[in-house]
Each structure stands twice: as C-alpha cells, then as structure tokens.
N, C-alpha and C positions, 0 to 999 in steps of 0.2 A: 640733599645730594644734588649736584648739579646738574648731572645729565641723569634723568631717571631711567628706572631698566627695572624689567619688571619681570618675574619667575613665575610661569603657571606649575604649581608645584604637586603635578599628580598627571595621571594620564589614564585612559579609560582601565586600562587592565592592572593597573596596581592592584599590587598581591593585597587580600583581606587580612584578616587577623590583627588591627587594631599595629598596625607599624610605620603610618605613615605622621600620626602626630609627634611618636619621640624621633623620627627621623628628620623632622624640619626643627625639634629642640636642637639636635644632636649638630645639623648642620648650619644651625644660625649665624654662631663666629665666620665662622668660612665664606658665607654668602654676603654675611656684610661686608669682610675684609675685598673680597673678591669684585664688590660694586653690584648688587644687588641692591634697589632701594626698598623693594615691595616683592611681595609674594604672594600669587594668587590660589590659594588653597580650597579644595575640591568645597559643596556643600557638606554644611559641619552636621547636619539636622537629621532627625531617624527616616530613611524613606521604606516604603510600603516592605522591600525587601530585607529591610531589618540589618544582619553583619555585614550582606552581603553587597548592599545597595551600594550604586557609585553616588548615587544623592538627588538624583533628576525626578528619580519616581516618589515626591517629597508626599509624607504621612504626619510626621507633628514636626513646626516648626518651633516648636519650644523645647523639644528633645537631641541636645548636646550631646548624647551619648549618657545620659542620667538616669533613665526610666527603661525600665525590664518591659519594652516593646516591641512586636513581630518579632519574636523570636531573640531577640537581644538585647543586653545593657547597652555595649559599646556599640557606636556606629563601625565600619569597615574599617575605619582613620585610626579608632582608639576609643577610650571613656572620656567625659568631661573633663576631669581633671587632667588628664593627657593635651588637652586641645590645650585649656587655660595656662600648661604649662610652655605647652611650644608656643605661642601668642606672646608670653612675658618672654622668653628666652629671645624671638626673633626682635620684637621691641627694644630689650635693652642693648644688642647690636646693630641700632638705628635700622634694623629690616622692616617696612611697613606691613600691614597687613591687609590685603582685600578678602571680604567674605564672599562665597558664591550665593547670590539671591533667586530661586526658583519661584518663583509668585505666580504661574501662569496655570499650573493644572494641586488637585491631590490623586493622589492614589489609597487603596487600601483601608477604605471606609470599613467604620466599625459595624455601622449597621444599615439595612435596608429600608427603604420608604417609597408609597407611591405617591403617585406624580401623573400629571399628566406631558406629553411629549407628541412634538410634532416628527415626523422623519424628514429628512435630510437628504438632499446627492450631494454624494464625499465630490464628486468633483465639479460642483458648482455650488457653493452652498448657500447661495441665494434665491437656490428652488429649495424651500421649504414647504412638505405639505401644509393644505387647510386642517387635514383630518387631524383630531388630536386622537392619543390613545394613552387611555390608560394602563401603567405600569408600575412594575419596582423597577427602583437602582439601586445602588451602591453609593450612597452620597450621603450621611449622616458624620460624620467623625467628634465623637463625643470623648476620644481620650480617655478610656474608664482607667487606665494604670497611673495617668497623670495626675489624675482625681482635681484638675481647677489649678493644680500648682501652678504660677504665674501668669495665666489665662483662664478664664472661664468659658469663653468663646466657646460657643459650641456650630460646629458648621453643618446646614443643614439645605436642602433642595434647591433652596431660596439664593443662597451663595453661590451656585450655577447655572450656564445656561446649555450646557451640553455635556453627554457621554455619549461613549461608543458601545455601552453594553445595555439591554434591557432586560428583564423577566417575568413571564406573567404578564404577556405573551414573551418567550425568551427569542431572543435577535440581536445579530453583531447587525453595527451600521453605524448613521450618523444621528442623534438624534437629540434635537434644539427641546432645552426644558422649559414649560410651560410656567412662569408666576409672575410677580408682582412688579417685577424690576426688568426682566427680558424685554417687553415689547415684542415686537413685530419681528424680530431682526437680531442680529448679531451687533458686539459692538461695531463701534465706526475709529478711524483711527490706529486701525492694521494692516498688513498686508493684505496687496491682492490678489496673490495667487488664489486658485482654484476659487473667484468669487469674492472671499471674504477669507482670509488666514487666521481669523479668532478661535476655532476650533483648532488643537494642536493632540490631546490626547488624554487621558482619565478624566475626571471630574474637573472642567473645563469653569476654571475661576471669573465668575461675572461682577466687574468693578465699577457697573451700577448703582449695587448695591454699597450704599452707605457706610452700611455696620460692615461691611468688606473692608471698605478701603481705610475706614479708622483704625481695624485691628492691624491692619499691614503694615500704619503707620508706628500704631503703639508697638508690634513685632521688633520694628526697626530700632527704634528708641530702646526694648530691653535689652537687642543685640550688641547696641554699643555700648550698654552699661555692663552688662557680662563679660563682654569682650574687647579691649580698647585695641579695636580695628581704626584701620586709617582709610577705608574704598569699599566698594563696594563694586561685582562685576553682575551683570544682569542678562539674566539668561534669557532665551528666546523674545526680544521684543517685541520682532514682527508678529506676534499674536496676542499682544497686550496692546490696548490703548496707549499711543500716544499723551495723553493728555493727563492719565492717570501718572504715567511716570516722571510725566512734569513735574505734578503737583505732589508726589512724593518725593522726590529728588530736593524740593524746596525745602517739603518739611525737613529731612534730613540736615540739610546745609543750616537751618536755620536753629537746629538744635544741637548740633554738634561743636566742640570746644574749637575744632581746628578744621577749614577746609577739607571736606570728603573727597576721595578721587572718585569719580564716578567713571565704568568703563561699561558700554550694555553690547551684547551680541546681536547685531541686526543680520543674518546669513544672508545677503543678497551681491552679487556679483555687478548689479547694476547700479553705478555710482549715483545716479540720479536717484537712486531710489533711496540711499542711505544719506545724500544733500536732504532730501523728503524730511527722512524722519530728524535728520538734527533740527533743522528748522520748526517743525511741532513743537519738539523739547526746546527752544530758543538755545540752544548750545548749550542744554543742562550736561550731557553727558557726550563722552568718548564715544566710538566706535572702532571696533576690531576693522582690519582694512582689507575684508573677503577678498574684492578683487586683486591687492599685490600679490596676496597667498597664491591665487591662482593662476596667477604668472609667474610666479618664482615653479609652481606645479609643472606648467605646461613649459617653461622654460629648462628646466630638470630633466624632464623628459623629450625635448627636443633635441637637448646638444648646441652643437656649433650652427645647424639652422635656425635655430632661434635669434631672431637681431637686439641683441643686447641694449642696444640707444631707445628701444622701446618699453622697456623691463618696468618703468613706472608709468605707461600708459593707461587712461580710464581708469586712475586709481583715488583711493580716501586723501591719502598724504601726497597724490600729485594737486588735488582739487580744494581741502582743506585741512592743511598738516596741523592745524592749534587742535583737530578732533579726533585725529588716526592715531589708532594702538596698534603698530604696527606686528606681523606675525609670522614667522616660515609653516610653522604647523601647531595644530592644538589635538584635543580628547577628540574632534569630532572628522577632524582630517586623518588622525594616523590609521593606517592602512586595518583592513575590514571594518571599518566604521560608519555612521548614514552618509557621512558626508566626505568618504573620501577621495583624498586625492595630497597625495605625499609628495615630498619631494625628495629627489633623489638624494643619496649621500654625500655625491663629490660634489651637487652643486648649492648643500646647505652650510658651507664657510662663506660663500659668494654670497648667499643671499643672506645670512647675519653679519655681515659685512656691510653689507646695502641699508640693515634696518638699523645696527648698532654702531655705526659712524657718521650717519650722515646725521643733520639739523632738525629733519623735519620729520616726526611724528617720536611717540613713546613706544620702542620696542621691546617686544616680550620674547623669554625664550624660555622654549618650552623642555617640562623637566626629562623624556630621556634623549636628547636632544648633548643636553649638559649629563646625564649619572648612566643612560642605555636603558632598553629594557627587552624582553623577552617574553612572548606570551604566542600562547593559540586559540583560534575562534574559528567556529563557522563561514565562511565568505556566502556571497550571494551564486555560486554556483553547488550553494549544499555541499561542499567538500572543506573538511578543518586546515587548515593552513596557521603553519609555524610561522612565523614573524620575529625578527632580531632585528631591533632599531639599535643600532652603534651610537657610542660615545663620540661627538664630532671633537677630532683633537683640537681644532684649533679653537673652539670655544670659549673656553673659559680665557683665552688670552686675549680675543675680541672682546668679551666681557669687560677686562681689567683694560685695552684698549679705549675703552670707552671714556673711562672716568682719565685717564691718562692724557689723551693725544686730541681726543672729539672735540676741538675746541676753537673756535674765530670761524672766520668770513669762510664760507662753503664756495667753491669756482669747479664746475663741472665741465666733465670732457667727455659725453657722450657723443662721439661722433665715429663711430665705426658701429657695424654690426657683431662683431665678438669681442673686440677689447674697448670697455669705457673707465672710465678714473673720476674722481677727484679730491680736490686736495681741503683740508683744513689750515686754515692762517695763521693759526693761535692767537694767544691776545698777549698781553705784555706777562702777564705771570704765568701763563700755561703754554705748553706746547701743541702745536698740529700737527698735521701728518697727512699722506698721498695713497691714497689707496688704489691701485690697479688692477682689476679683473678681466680675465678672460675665460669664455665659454670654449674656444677652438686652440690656436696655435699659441705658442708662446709669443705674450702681446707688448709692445711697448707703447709709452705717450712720451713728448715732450710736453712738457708742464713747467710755465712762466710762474715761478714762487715771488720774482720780485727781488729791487734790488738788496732785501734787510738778510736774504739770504746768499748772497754772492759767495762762492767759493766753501758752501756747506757739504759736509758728508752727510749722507742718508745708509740707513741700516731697514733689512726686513723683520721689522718685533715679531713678525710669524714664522722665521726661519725655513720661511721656503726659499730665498735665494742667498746663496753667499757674498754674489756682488757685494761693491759699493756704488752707491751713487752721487758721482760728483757735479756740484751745480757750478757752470760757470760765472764771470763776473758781473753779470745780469739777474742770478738768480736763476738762470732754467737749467730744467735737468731733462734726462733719457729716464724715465724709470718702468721697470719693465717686472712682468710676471710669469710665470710658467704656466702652459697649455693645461686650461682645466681648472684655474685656480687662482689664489687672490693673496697678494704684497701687500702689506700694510707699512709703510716706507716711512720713519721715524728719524730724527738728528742722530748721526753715530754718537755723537759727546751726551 
C-alpha cells in the first residue's frame, strides 16, 4: 500500500472473554477495503493473569492461548486457533500484521529459589548495597502444563537481575540479583531516569546472559513460523539494552522472507533522547513520536490559546520523519492509565488530520478512536470513574482520505496561531488535496495550487462545509474551515 496506516487494534480495557480475535477475522474485509495496511494487535502470549491479562504481565511466551495455564486455555483475545484464524483472514485482505513483543520482565513464576540479592534505592538505582542477603524469589518458570512443547528452556535466577519481591527475609523494594552474568551493575544502554531505568517490574530480564538472548531469538523465529506476521512493535525499550535489540532486530530481518516492520516504544517526551536511541539501533527500528502526542494533548486541552504554527515542535517526525510512528492516543495514554493524557474529542479530527495526510511519518489510529469504547477504573484519586471514548465521525473518512488524496509535493502554511493548512499536489495519476484547520474562529488561507489548477472547483470530502471553492486563473483559492475544526478540500469533479 502506498501510504501505510497502521491500526493498534485493542485498547487497555477491552472486554475479556476471548472476543477480540474473531472480531479483527470478522473486520478484515472492511479494514482493508477502508486503507488499513497493518494492524497492531494486543500481546497474543498467556500473561501471569491468565483470561484476564492485557498481555504486559508476560508468563509463557510460547502459549497462544493452547495450554490450560493460570487459570485458562484462552488468553483474554481468544484460543490459538482464533488468533491463527484472524492473522489468515487479515492477510488475505492485504491487512499486515504486527505482533506485540514484551521481552523486558516475567511475571508469575512457577516456583521458588534462593539467591543471593543486593538491595537497591528505587530512586537512584545506582546506589546498590555491598551487603548481600540471602533469599527466595519467585523466579523459576519451568512451564510444568507445557511440558517442553516447543521450548525446553527453562528460566531460572540466572536469567535476571532484579525483582521487587523477596522472602525469607520477606520485603517489598528493589533488589539487584546476585550471579554469574550481573556484574557489579545494571545493564548499560537504557534509560536514565532514576539512575539506571533497566529495572521496570517482575522478574526483570538480564540479556547478558547468552542462553537469554538465543531463546529470544529462537522465540522470534517460531513466532513468524506459527504466525505469518509482517512487524513487530516493542514494548518498553527504555529498559532494555539498546544493543540487544540491535542485534535482534538483525537476526529477525535477516531470517525473514520479506522486510519486517519494526516499530519500538521508547516513552520519552524528550526528542533528543529518542534521536539517542535510534542512533544505538543505527536506524533498526521506528519509534512512536511521544512528544506529538503530547502536543496534540496539551493542544486539546488548551483551545484557541494554543498557537497552532507550533503543533510539530521538538517532535520525532519534526526531527526524523523516515523513523516516527506517528499517534493521537494508545493503551497507555487513554484516560485512567500510567501514562495519561488524552486528547480531547473535537480536537482528535485535527490531529488525525495532521498525522493521516501529511508525508512525514507512519500514522497509527487507535482502535476506540475508529469502533468507541466504554469502560470504568479506579483513577489515581481512589474514586471509580466511567469513561465513554466516542466514535470520531470523521475518521474512517481521513482514513479512506489517505489512500485517496495524500499524495505529491507537501507546501505548508503554518503561519497563524489558530488556523494553519496545507496542500497536497498530487502526481500525474493521483489526486491531492488542502487541508485547513483551525483551533479558534472559523479560519481561512489563500493557497497558490499553481497554474495546472487555474479555474478548479474544490469540494469538502468531510462535509463540514457546503461551499465551493473556486480557484482563480493562477491557481489560488480562499479555502476556509469552521471554528473548531478541519476541511479536507478535494477537486469537486
């Protein structure tokens, strides 16, 4: 597909009971027909929480929903054959697939073992005590229901360098496990917050160790053989070596039939930090482009004071668009979440507007975004709150937008602080198109299309304005949009 567009197809609170794999069979046709190229689908793998896990709290990675573990066959999504079945369904309506890769912690070890363990302060974690103590943890995962079935691997102390739980002495905290691969130190090649960001939560994966990093690699290699995924997105980097996902990333590309899309979650708002890690990876993989999100965020939530001409400043796809996946919201932004910060309703057509017509980066949209969803949690003031994320109407047309109109020389008119534009050129067999947005009053641009357009009508494909817009014998037109809102201005013929 030519302009790629990419579906995270799940969101933290989707309903359990095994309904989300026949519901991406069931919407395949549609999403391809619609310009969907790929679809990023939740982790497929049994986590420590069994039906109920979103898939972060990862327990066997070799369990599709196959094996009667922590309480269930099915993962949340469905059984195995559910997955295999929505995978061939979105495949054979050219929908790609990315799998979610959780590589950095396990949870829900089978059994106990001691160890010895230095402690830790969680908010510097480069004061490590001298003292060592002896203890258990929870770090063994021997897979007894699996019984060896496509792995024998057995994961044991030696596989990490940290938890948060001890017993015998029993203590919540931080605490750096003592063997043969640790060293002195946490890895090198992660974030620096608090120190050292290689600690992130459970049984804290050390990719030191050798016999680690070959099973991660063989893991990867069975997943494309079980499943003919086309990407892979990767979860938490900032607390993985750099270096490691290099050198997996390699193996991957280098064993696969057809270029992998590789997309990884670096969460940092500071763009310098995320230039940082592409350059480690020498431009192996993508990155999500935190910082737009959080200007389309804080933009959302400003209104008409926000000055719009600055909307891609200190961003991924302002800095390097061949590597930003561009995004208005994910599982981790939608409201009661660790990381949130949502953006409002009326001004998520603007900003998928921003990320699905313009040249520079791969936009994702996110799935209640596109189908709603409806859920309640907890918030951080200990009181439950109801939540209703709307269907944004004009989506799915920005969507079909995309593959449609996105297309020739980009010429931007970012010069006002509420209303900016711009236009697409098209190329000799495709059509372009003018897009104008504004945060405050109903905003207009004049816009030089050139003389191949002299005396063209323009129509709004989003049907927010009835106008026409007539271009004179120059090619410039007035084209203009409603307070609050975004024209997407197309040839009337």
């Amino acid at each position: 597909m030519q302009n790629p567009t990419l579906l995270q197809f799940f969101h933290w609170y989707y309903p359990d009971g095994g309904k989300l794999w026949p519901e991406a069979a069931e919407r395949a046709a549609w999403l391809g027909e619609i310009g969907i190229s790929a679809v990023w689908l939740p982790p497929a793998y049994k986590g420590e929480s069994g039906g109920y896990s979103v898939g972060y709290d990862t327990y066997d990675l070799f369990d599709l929903g196959e094996f009667d573990q922590k309480g269930s066959q099915a993962t949340k999504y469905g059984d195995k054959a559910q997955l295999l079945n929505a995978v061939d369904k979105l495949r054979q309506h050219n929908v790609g697939v990315i799998m979610d890769v959780v590589l950095n912690h396990k949870m829900g070890a089978d059994e106990k073992e001691t160890m010895a363990v230095n402690r830790v302060n969680p908010d510097n974690r480069e004061e490590i005590s001298s003292e060592e103590i002896v203890a258990e943890a929870w770090t063994k995962f021997s897979f007894p229901v699996r019984d060896g079935q496509y792995s024998k691997f057995v994961w044991d102390y030696k596989c990490f360098n940290g938890v948060d739980h001890i017993e015998n002495p029993d203590e919540n905290g931080l605490f750096k496990i003592v063997n043969d691969y640790t060293g002195d130190g946490w890895n090198d090649q992660v974030d620096g917050e608090l120190g050292n960001f290689d600690y992130l939560m459970g049984a804290n994966i050390d990719f030191r160790n050798t016999a680690v990093t070959e099973e991660l690699k063989y893991w990867a290699r069975w997943m494309m053989e079980q499943l003919p995924c086309t990407g892979f997105r990767l979860d938490a980097v900032k607390h993985i070596p750099a270096w490691f996902y290099k050198e997996w990333i390699d193996h991957i590309q280098d064993v696969a039939q057809d270029p992998m899309f590789i997309v990884a979650e670096y969460w940092s708002h500071d763009t310098d930090t995320l230039m940082n890690y592409i350059h480690q990876v020498e431009g192996k993989t993508m990155l999500f482009d935190a910082p737009l999100q959080m200007n389309f965020h804080q933009a959302s939530k400003s209104g008409s004071s926000y000055d719009m001409s600055t909307i891609f400043d200190n961003t991924l796809v302002e800095r390097d668009p061949f590597h930003a996946v561009t995004i208005v919201a994910n599982h981790d932004t939608q409201p009661l979440q660790s990381l949130e910060a949502p953006v409002e309703p009326w001004f998520k057509p603007l900003a998928y507007a921003l990320i699905l017509l313009r040249e520079q980066g791969v936009p994702t949209v996110f799935y209640p975004d596109l189908f709603g969803a409806s859920y309640g949690d907890e918030g951080s003031d200990g009181e439950t709150h109801q939540v209703e994320m709307p269907v944004i109407p004009e989506l799915e047309a920005l969507i079909r937008a995309r593959q449609q109109y996105a297309h020739g020389v980009q010429t931007n008119y970012f010069d006002h602080p509420n209303c900016v534009a711009f236009s697409r050129s098209g190329t000799a067999e495709q059509p372009g198109c003018v897009v104008v947005l504004s945060n405050g009053d109903e905003g207009e641009k004049t816009v030089a299309l050139g003389d191949g357009f002299a005396n063209t009508q323009w129509r709004d494909y989003l049907g927010h304005r009835d106008d026409l817009v007539q271009c004179d014998e120059a090619g410039n037109g007035q084209f203009r949009c409603n307070g609050g809102s975004v024209s997407v201005w197309v040839k009337a013929d």
